[in-house]
MDTraj code that builds the backbone (N, CA, C; nanometers):
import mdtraj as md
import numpy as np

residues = "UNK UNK UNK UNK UNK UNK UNK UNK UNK UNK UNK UNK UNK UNK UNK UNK UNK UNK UNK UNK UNK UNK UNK UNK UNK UNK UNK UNK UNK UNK UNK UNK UNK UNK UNK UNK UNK UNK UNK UNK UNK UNK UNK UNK UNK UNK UNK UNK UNK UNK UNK UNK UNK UNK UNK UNK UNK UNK UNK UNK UNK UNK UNK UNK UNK UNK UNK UNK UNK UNK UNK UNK UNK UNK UNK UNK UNK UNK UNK UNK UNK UNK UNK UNK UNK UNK UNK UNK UNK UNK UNK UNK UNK UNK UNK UNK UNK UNK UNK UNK UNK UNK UNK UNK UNK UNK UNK UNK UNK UNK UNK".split()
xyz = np.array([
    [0.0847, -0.1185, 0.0000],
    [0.0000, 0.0000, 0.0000],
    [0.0885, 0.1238, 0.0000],
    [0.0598, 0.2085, -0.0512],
    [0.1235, 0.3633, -0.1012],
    [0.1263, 0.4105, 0.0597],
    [0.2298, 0.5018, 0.0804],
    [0.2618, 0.5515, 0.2040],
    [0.1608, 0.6476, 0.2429],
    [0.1398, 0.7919, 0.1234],
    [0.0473, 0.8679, 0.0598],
    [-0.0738, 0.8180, 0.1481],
    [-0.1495, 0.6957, 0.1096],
    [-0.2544, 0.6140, 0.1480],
    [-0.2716, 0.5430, 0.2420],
    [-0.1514, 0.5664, 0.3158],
    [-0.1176, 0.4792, 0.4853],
    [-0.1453, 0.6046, 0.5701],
    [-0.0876, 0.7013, 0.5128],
    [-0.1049, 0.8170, 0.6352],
    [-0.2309, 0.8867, 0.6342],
    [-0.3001, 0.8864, 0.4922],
    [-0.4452, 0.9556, 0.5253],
    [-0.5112, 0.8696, 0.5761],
    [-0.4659, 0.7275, 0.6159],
    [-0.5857, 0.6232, 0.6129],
    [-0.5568, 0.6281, 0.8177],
    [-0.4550, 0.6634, 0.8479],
    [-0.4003, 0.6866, 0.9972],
    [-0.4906, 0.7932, 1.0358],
    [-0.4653, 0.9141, 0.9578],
    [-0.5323, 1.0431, 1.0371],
    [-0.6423, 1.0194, 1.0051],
    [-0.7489, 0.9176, 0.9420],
    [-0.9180, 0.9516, 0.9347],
    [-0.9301, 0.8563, 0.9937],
    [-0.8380, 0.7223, 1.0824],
    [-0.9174, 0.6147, 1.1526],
    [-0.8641, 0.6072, 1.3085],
    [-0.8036, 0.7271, 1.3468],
    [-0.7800, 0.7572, 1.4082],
    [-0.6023, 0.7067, 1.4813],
    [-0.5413, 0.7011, 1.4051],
    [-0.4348, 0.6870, 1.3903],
    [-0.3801, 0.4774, 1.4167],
    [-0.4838, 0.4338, 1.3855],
    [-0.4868, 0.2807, 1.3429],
    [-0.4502, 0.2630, 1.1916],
    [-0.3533, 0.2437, 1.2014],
    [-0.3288, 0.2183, 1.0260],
    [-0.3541, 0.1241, 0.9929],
    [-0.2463, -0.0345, 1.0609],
    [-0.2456, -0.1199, 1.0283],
    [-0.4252, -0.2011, 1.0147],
    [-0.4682, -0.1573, 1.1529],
    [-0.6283, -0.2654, 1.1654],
    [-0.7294, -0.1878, 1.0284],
    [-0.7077, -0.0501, 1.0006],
    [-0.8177, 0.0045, 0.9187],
    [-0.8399, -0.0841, 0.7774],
    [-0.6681, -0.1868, 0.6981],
    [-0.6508, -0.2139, 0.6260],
    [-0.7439, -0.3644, 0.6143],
    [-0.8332, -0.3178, 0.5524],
    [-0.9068, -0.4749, 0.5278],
    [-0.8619, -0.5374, 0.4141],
    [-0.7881, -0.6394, 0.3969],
    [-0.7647, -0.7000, 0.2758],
    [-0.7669, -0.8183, 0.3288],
    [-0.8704, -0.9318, 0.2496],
    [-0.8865, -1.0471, 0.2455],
    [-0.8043, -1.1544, 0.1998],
    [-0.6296, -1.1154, 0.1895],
    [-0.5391, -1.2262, 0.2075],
    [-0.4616, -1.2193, 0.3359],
    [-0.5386, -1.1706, 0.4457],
    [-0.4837, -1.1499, 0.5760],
    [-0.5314, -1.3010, 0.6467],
    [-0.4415, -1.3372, 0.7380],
    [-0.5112, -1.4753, 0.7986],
    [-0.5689, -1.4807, 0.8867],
    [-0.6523, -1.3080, 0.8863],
    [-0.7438, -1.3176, 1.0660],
    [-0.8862, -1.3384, 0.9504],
    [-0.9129, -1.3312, 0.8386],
    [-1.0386, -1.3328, 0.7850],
    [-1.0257, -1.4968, 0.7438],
    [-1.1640, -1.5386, 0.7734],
    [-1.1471, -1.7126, 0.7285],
    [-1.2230, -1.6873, 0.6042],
    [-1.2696, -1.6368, 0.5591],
    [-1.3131, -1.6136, 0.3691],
    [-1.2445, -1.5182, 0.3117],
    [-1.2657, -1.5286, 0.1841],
    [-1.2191, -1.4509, 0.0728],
    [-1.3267, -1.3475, 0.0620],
    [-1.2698, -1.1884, 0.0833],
    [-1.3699, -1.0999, 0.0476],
    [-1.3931, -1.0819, -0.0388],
    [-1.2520, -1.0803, -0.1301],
    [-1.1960, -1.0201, -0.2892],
    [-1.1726, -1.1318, -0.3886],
    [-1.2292, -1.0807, -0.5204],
    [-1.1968, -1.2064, -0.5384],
    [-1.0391, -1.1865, -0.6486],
    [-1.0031, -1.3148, -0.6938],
    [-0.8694, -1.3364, -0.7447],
    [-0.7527, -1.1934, -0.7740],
    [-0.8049, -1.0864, -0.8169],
    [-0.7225, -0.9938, -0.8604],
    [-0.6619, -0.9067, -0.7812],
    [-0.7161, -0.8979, -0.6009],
    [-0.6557, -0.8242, -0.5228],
    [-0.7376, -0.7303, -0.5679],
    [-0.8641, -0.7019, -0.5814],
    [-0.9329, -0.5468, -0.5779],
    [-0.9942, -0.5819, -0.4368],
    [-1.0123, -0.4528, -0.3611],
    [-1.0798, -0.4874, -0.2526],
    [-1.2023, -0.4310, -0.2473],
    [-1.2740, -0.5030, -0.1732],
    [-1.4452, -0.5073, -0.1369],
    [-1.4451, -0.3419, -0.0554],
    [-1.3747, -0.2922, -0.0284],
    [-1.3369, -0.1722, 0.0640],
    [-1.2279, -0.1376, 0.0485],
    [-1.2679, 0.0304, 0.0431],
    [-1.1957, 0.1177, 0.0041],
    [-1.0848, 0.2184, 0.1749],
    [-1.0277, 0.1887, 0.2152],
    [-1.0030, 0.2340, 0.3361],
    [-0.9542, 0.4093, 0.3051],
    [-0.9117, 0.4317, 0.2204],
    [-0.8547, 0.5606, 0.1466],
    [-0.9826, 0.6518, 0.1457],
    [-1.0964, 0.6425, 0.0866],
    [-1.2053, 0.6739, 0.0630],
    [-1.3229, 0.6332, 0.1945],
    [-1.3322, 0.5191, 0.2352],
    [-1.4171, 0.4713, 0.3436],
    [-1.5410, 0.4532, 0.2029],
    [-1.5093, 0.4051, 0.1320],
    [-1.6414, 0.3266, 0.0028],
    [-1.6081, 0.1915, -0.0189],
    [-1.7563, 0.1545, -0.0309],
    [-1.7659, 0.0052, -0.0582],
    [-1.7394, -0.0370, -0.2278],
    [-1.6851, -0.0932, -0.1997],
    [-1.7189, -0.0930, -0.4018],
    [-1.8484, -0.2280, -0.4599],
    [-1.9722, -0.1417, -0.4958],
    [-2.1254, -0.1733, -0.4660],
    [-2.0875, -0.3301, -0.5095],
    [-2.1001, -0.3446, -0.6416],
    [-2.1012, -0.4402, -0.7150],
    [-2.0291, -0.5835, -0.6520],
    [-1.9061, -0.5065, -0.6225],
    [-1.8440, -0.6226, -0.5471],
    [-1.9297, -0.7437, -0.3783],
    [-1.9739, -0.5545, -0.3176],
    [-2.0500, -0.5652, -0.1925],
    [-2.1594, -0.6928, -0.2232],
    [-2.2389, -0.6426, -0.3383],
    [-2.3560, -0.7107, -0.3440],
    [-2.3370, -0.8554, -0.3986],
    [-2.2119, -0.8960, -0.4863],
    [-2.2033, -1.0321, -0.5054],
    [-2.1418, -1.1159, -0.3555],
    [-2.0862, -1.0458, -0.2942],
    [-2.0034, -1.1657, -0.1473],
    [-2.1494, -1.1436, -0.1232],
    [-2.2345, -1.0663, -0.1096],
    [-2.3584, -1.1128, -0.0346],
    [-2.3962, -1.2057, -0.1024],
    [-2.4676, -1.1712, -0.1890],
    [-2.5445, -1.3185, -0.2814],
    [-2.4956, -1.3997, -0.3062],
    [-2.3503, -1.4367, -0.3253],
    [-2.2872, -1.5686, -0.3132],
    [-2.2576, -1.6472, -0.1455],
    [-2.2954, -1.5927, -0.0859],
    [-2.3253, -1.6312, 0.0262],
    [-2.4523, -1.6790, 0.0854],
    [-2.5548, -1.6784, -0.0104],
    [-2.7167, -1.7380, 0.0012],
    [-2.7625, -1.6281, 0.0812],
    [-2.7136, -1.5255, 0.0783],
    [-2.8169, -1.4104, 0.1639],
    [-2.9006, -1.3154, 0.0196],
    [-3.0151, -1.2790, 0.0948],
    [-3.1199, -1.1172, 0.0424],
    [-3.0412, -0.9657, 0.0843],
    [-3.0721, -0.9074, 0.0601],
    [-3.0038, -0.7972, 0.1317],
    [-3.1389, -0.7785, 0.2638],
    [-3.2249, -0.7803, 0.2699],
    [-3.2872, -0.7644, 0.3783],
    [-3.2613, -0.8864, 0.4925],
    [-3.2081, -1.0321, 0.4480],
    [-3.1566, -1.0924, 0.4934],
    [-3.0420, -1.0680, 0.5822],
    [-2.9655, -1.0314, 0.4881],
    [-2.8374, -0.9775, 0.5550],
    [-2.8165, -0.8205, 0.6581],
    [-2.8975, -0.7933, 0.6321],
    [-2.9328, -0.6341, 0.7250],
    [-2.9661, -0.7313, 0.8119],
    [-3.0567, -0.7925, 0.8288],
    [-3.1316, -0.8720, 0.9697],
    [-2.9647, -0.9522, 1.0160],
    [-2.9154, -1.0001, 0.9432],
    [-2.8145, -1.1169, 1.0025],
    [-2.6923, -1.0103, 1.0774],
    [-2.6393, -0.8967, 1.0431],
    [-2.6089, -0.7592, 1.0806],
    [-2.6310, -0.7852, 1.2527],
    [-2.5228, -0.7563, 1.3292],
    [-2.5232, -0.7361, 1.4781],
    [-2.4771, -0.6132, 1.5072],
    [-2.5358, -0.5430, 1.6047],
    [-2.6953, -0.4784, 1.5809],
    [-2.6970, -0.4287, 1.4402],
    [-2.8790, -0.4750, 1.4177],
    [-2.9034, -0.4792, 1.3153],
    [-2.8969, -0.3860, 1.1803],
    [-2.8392, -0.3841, 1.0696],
    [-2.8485, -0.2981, 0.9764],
    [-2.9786, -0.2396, 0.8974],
    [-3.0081, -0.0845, 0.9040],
    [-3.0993, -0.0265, 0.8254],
    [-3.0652, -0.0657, 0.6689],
    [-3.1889, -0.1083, 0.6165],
    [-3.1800, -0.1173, 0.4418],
    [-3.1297, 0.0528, 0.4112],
    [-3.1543, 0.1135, 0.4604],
    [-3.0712, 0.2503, 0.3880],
    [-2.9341, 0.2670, 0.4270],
    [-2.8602, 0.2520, 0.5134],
    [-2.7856, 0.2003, 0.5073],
    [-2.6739, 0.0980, 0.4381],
    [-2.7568, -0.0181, 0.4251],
    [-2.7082, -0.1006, 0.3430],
    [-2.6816, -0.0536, 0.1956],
    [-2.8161, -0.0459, 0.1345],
    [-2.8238, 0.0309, 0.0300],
    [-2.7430, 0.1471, -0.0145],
    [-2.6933, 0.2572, 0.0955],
    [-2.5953, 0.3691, 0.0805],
    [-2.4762, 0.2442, 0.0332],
    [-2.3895, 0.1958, 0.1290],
    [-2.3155, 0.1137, 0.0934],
    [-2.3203, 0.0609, -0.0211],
    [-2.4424, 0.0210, -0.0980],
    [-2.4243, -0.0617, -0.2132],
    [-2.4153, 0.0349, -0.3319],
    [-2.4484, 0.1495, -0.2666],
    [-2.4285, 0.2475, -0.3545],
    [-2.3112, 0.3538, -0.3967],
    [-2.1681, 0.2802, -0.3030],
    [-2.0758, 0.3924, -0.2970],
    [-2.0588, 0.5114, -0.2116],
    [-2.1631, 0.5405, -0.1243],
    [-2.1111, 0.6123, -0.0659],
    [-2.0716, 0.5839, 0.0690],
    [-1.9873, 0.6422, 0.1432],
    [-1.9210, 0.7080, 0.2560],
    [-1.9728, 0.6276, 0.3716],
    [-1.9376, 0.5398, 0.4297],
    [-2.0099, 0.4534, 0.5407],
    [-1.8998, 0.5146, 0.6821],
    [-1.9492, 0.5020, 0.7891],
    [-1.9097, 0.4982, 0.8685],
    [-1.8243, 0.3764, 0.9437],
    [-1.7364, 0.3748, 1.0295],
    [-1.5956, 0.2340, 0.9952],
    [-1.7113, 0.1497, 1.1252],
    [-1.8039, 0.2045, 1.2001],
    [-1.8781, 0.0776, 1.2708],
    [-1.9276, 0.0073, 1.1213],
    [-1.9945, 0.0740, 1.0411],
    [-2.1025, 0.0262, 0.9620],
    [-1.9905, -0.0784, 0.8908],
    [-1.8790, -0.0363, 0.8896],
    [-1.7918, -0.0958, 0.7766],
    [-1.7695, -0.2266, 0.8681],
    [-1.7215, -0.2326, 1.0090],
    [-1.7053, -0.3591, 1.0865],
    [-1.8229, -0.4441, 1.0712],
    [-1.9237, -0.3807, 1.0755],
    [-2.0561, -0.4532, 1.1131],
    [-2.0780, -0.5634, 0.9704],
    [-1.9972, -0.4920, 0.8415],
    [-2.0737, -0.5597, 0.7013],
    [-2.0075, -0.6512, 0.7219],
    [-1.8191, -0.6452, 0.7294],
    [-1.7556, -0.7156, 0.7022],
    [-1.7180, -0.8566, 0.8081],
    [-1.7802, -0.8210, 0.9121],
    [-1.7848, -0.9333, 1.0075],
    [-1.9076, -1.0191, 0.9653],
    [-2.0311, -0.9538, 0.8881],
    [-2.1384, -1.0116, 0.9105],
    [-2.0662, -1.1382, 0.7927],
    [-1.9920, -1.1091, 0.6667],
    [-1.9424, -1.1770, 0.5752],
    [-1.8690, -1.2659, 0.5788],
    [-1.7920, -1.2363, 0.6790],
    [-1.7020, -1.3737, 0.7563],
    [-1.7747, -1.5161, 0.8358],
    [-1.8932, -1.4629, 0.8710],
    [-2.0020, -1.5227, 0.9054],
    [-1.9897, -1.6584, 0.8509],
    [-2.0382, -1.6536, 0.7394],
    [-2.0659, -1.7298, 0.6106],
    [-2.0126, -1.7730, 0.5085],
    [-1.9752, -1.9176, 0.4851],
    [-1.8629, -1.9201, 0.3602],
    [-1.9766, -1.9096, 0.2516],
    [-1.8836, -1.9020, 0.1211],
    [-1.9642, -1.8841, -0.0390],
    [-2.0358, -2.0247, -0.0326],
    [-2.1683, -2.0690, -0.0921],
    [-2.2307, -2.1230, -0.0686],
    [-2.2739, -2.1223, -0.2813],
    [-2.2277, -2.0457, -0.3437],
    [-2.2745, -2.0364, -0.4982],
    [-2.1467, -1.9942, -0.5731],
    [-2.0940, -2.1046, -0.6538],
    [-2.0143, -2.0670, -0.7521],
    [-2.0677, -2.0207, -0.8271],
    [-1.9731, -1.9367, -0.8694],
    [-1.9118, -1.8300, -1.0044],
    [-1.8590, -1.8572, -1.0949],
])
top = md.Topology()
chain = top.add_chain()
for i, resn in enumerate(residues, 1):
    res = top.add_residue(resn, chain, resSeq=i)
    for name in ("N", "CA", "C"):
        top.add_atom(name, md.element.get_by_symbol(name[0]), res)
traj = md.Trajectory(xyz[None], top)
C-alpha cells in the first residue's frame, strides 16, 4: 500500500493504520472478500464500498439484502445497506458490522 494512502488512512481512523486495512489475504479473515485480482471489497482511502463487489459476497453467500441487514449485529438499516451498495461514505462501525457479518458465512454459490 502507497505511504500517501497509509497516512491519510491513519489520520481519518484515528491513527490505526495497520487494523483500518481490510484486505482479504490477511489470515485473521477465514473467507475470501476479494476475489482473485486483489481489488478490494473496501476502500479504506475513501471509506467506500465498491457496490457491485458488496452485493455479489452477499449473494454468493445465500443471503437477500434484507436478509443480511437482519443477520447484521446490531441490526443494519436497508438505507444504510443500500448507501453502501451504492458507494457512498459509510461509517468504519457500519464498515465492521458488514464485514464481520461476511465472515459469518462461507460462499455457498459458484461463479
Amino acid at each position: 500500500m502507497d505511504r500517501a494512502v497509509r497516512r491519510r488512512v491513519s489520520k481519518s481512523y484515528s491513527n490505526r493504520e495497520d487494523e483500518c486495512v481490510i484486505d482479504a489475504t490477511h489470515p485473521h479473515t477465514r473467507t475470501r472478500l476479494t476475489p482473485e485480482g486483489g481489488a478490494w471489497i473496501w476502500d479504506p482511502a475513501t471509506g467506500r464500498f465498491d457496490g457491485p463487489r458488496l452485493r455479489l459476497a452477499i449473494v454468493v453467500r445465500g443471503w437477500t439484502l434484507p436478509e443480511f441487514a437482519s443477520a447484521c449485529r446490531p441490526r443494519l438499516s436497508m438505507t444504510t445497506l443500500h448507501n453502501a451498495l451504492d458507494g457512498k461514505r459509510c461509517l468504519e462501525s457500519t464498515v465492521i458490522r458488514i464485514l464481520q457479518t461476511l465472515t459469518t458465512r462461507d460462499p455457498v454459490l459458484a461463479l
